[in-house]
DRENVO-703613 format. One record per residue: z, y negated, x negated of N, C-alpha, C, CB in turn; residue in three letters. Coordinates in steps of 0.02 Angstrom, whole numbers, padded with zeros to 5 digits, always signed. Each point is the difference from the previous one (the first is absolute). Glycine has a CB too. Layout:
% DRENVO-703613
ZYXZYXZYXZYXALA/...
% end
This chain:
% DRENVO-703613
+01797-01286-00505-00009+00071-00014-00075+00016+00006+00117+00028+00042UNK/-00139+00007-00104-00070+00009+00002-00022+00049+00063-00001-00020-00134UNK/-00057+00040+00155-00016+00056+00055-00010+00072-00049-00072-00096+00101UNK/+00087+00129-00088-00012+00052-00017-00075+00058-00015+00112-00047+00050UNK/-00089+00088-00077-00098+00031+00031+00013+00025+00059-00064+00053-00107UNK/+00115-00008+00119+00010+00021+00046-00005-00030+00066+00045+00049-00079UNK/-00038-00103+00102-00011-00039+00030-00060-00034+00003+00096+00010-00010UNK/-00147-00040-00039-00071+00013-00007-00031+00020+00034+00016+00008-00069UNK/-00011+00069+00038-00039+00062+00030+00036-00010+00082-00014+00102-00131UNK/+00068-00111+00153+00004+00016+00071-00043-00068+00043+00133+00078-00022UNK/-00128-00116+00001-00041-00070+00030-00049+00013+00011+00038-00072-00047UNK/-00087+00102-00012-00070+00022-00015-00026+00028+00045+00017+00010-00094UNK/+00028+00045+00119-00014+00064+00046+00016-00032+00081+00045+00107-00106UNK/+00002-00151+00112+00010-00024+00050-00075-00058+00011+00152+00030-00018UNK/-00177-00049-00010-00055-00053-00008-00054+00041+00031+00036-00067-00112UNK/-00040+00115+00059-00072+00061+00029+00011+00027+00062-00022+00048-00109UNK/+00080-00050+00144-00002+00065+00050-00023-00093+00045+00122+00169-00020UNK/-00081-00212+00031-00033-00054+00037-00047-00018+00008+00058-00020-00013UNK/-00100+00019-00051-00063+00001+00035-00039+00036-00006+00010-00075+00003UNK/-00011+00153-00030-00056+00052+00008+00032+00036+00085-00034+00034-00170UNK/+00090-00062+00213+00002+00034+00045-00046-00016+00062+00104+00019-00052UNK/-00106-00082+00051-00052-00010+00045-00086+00036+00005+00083-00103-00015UNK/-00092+00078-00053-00076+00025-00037+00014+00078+00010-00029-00103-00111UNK/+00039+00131+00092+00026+00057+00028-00018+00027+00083+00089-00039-00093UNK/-00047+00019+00126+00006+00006+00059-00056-00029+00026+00110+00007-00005UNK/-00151-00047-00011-00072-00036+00038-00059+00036-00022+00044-00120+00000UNK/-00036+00159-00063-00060+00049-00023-00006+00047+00043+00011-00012-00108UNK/+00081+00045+00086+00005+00058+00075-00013-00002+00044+00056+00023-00017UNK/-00065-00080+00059-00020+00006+00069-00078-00010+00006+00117-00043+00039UNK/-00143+00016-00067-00051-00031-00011-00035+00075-00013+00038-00138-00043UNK/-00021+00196+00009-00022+00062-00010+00013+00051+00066+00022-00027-00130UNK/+00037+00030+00111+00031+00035+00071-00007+00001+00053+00050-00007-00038UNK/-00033-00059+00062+00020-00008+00057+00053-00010+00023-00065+00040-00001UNK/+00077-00033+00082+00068+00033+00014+00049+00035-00032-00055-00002+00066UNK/+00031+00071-00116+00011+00030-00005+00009-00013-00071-00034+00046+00101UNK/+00044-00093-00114+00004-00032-00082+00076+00038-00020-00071-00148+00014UNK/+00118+00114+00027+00084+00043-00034-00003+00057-00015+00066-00047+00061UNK/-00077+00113+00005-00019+00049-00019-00019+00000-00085-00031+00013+00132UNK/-00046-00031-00122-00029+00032-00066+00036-00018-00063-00111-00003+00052UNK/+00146-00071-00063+00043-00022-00036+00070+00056+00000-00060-00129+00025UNK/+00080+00145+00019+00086+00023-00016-00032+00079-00020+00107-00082+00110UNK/-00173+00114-00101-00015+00055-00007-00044+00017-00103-00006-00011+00180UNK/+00021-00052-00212-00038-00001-00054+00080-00018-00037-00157-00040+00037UNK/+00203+00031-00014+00070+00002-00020+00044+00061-00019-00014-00087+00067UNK/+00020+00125-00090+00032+00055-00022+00089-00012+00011-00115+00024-00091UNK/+00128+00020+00150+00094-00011+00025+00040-00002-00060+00000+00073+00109UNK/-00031-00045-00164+00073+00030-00072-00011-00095-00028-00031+00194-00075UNK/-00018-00211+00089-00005-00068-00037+00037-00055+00044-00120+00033-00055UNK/+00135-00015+00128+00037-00061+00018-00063-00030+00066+00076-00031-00148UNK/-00062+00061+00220-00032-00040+00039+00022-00076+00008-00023+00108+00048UNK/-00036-00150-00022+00029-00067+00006+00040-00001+00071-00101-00057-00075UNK/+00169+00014+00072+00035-00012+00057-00010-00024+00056+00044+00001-00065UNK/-00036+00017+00126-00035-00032+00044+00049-00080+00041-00070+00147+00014UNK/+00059-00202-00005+00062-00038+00020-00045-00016+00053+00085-00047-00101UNK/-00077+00033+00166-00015+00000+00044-00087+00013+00011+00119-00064+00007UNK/-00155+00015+00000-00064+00029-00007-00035-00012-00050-00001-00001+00095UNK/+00034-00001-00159-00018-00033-00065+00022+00073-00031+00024-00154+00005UNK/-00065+00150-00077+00032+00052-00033-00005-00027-00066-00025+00097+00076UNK/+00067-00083-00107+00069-00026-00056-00038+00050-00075+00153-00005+00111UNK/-00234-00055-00131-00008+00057-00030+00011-00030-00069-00077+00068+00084UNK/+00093-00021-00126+00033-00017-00079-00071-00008-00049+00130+00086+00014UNK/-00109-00114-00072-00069-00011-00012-00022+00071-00038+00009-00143-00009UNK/+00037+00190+00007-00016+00068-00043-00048+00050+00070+00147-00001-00103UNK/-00140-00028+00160-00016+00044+00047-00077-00050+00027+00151+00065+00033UNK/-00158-00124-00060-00059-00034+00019-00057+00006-00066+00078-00087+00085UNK/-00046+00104-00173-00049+00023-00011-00030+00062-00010+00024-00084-00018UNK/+00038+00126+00046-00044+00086+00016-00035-00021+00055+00090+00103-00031UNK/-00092-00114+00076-00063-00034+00059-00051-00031-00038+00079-00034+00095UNK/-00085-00014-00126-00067-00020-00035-00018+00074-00033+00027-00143-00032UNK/+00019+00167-00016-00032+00056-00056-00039+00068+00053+00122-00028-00114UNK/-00072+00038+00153-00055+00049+00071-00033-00037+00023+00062+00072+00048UNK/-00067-00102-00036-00072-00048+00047-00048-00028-00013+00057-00022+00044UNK/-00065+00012-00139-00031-00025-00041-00060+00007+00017+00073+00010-00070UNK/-00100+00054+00081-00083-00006-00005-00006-00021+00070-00044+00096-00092UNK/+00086-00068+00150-00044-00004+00071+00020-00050+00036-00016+00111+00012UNK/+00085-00175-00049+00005-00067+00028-00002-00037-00033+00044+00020+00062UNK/-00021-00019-00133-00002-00073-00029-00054+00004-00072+00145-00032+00048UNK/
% end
């Protein structure tokens, strides 16, 4: 059975959030600070979907890691 697009596109997105989450998260701090989550969960808009928190990790989707690059663009990455 061939793969689908639909499936594609979900790999794709699963690919990007793996590894822009780190890069991500090391700019942020690297800017931030401490205080990196904060400024991250605060450049997130609630109607769009905060990221989940699972224990001290947070469960972030890749729709919610690149509104964080697109707000953070000029003053982290």
């Amino acid at each position: 059975m061939a793969t689908s697009n639909h499936e594609r596109v979900g790999k794709a997105l699963d690919l990007l959030n793996k590894g822009l989450r780190p890069f991500a998260e090391r700019e942020m701090r690297a800017v931030h600070g401490e205080k990196w989550l904060e400024t991250a969960l605060s450049a997130i808009r609630e109607d769009r979907g905060s990221p989940k928190q699972k224990a001290k990790d947070f469960n972030w989707d890749t729709q919610a890691l690149l509104t964080l690059v697109w707000e953070q663009w000029n003053g982290v990455f």
